[in-house]
Backbone as CSV, one residue per row, in Angstrom:
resi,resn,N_x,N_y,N_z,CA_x,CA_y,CA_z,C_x,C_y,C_z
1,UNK,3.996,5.634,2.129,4.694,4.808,1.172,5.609,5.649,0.298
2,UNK,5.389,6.772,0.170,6.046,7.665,-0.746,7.494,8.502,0.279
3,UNK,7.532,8.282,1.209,8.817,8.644,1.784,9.416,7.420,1.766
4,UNK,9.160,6.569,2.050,9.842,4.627,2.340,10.640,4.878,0.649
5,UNK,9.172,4.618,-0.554,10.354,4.473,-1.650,10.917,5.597,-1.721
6,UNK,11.006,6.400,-2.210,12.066,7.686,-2.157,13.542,7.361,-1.222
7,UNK,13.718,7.288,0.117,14.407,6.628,0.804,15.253,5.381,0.174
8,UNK,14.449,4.143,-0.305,14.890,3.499,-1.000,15.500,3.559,-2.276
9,UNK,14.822,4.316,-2.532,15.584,4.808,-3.941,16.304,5.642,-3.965
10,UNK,16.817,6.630,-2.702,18.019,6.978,-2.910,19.144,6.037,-2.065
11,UNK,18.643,5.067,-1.055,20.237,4.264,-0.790,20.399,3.202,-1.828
12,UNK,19.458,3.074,-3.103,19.855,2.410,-4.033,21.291,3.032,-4.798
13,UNK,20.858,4.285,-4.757,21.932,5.124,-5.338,22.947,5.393,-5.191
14,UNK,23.005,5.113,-3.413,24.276,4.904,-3.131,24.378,6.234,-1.479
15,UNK,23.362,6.778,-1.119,23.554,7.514,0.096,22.877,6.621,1.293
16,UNK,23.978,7.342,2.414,24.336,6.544,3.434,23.374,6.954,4.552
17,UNK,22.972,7.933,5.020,22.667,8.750,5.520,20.784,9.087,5.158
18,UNK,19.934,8.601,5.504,18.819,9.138,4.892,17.045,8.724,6.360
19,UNK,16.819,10.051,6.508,15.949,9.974,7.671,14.564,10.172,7.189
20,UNK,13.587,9.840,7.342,12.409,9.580,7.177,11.442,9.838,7.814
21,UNK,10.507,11.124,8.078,9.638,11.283,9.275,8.531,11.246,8.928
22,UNK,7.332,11.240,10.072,6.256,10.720,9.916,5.585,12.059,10.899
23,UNK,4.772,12.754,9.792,3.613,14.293,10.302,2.811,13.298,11.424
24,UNK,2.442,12.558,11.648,0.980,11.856,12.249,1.561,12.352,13.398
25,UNK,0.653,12.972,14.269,0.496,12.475,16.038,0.601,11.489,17.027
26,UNK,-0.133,10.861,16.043,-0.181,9.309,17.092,-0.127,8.225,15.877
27,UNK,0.564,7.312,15.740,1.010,6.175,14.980,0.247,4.544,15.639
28,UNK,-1.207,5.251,16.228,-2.482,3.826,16.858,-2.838,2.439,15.601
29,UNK,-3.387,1.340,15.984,-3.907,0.824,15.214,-5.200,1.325,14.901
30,UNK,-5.776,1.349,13.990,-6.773,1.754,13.486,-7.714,0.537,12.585
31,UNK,-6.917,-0.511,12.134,-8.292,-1.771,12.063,-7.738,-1.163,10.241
32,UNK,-7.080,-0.754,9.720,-7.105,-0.365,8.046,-5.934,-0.912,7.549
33,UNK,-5.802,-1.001,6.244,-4.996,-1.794,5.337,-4.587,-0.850,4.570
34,UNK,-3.043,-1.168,4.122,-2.352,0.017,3.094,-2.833,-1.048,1.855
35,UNK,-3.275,-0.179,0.968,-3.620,-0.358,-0.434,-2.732,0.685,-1.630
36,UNK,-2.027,-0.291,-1.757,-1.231,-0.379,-2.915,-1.634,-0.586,-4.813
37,UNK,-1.399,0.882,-5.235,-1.758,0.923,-6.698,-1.014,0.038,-7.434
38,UNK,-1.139,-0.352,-8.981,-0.886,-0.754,-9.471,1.007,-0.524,-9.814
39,UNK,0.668,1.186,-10.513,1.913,2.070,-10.290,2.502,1.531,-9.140
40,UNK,2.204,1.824,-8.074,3.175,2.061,-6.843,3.974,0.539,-6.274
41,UNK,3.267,-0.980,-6.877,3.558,-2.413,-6.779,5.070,-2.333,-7.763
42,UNK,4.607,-1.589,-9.086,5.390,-1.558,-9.926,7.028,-1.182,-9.586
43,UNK,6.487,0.259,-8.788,7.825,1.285,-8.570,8.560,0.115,-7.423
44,UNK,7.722,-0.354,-6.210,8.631,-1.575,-5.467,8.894,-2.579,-5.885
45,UNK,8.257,-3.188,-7.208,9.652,-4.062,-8.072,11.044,-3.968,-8.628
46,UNK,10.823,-2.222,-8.887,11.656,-2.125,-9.542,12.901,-1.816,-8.545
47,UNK,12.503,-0.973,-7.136,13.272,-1.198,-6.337,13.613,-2.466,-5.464
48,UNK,13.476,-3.420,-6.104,13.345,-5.297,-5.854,13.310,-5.106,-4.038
49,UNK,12.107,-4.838,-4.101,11.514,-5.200,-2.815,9.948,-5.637,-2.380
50,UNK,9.344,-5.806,-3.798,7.965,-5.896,-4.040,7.596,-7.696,-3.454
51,UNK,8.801,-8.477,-3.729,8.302,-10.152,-3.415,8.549,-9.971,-2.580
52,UNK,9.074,-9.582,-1.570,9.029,-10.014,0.146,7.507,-9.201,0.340
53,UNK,7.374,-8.271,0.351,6.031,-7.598,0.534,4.774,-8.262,0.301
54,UNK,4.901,-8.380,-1.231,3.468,-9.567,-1.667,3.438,-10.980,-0.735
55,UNK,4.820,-11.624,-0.255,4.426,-12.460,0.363,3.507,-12.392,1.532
56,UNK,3.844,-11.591,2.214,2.817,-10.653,3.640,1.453,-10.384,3.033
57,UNK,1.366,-10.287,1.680,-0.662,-9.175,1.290,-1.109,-9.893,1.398
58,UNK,-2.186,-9.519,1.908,-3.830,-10.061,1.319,-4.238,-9.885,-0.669
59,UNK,-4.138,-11.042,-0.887,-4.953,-10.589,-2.248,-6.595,-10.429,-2.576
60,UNK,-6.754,-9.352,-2.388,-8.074,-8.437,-2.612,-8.816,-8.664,-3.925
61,UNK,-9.865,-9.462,-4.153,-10.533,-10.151,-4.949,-11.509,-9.008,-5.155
62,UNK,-12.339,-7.867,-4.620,-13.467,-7.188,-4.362,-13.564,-6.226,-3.498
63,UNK,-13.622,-5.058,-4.004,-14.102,-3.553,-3.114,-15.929,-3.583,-3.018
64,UNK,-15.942,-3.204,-2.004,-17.688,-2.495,-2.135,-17.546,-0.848,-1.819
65,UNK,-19.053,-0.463,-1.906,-19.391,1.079,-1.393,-20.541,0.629,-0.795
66,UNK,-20.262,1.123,0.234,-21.576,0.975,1.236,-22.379,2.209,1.439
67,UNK,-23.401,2.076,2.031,-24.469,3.358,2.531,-23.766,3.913,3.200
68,UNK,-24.022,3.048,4.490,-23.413,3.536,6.144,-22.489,2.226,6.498
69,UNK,-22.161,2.954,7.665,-21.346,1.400,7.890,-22.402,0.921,9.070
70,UNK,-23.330,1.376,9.488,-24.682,0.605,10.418,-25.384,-0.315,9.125
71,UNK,-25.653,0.020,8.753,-26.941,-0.858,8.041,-25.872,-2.097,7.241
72,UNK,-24.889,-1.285,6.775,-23.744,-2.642,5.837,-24.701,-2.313,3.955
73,UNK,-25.725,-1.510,3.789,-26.510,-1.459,2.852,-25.408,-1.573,1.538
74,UNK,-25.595,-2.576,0.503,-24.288,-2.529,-0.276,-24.671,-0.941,-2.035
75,UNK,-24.026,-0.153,-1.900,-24.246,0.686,-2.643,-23.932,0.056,-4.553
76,UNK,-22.762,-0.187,-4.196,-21.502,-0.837,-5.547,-20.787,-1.399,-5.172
77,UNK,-20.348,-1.971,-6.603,-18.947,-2.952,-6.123,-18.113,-3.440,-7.840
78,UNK,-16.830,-3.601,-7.231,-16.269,-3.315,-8.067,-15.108,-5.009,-8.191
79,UNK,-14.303,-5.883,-9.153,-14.187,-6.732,-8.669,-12.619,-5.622,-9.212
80,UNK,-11.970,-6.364,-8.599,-10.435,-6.098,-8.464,-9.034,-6.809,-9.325
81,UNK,-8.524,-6.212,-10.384,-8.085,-7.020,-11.341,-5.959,-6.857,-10.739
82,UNK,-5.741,-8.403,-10.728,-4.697,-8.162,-10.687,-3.969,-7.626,-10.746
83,UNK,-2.917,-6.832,-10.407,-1.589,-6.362,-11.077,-0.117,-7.432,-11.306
84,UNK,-0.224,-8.406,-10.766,0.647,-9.431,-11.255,-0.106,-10.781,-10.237
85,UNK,0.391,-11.754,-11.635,-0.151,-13.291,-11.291,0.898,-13.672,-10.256
């Protein structure tokens, strides 16, 4: 997420030209969700690209901590407070 805005925020600025690479090996599904900070919702408003995005999320009501992921044993949990209504 931090090369995307950067990127964005410099063809906000006005350059034409701007490439973006990705260290990973293999770019597989993996079954995981990008989770987005509060900060970082913020910084893609401000580069007004945050409402097309939120339309696509899941809104995340609740994190847990588990033992293991066999048993599912629930350790904690935490409820999850908005960053915008």
């Amino acid at each position: 997420m931090g090369g995307l805005g950067c990127a964005l925020a410099l063809a906000k600025k006005g350059f034409k030209h701007i490439d973006v690479y990705e260290n990973a090996s293999n770019l597989g599904f993996v079954g995981a969700g990008i989770q987005l900070a509060p900060n970082m919702t913020r910084i893609l408003d401000r580069l007004g690209c945050w409402d097309e995005i939120f339309k696509e999320a899941t809104d995340v009501k609740e994190t847990s901590i588990r033992r293991t992921f066999t048993s599912g044993a629930r350790k904690s949990s935490l409820d999850i407070i908005p960053s915008r209504d």
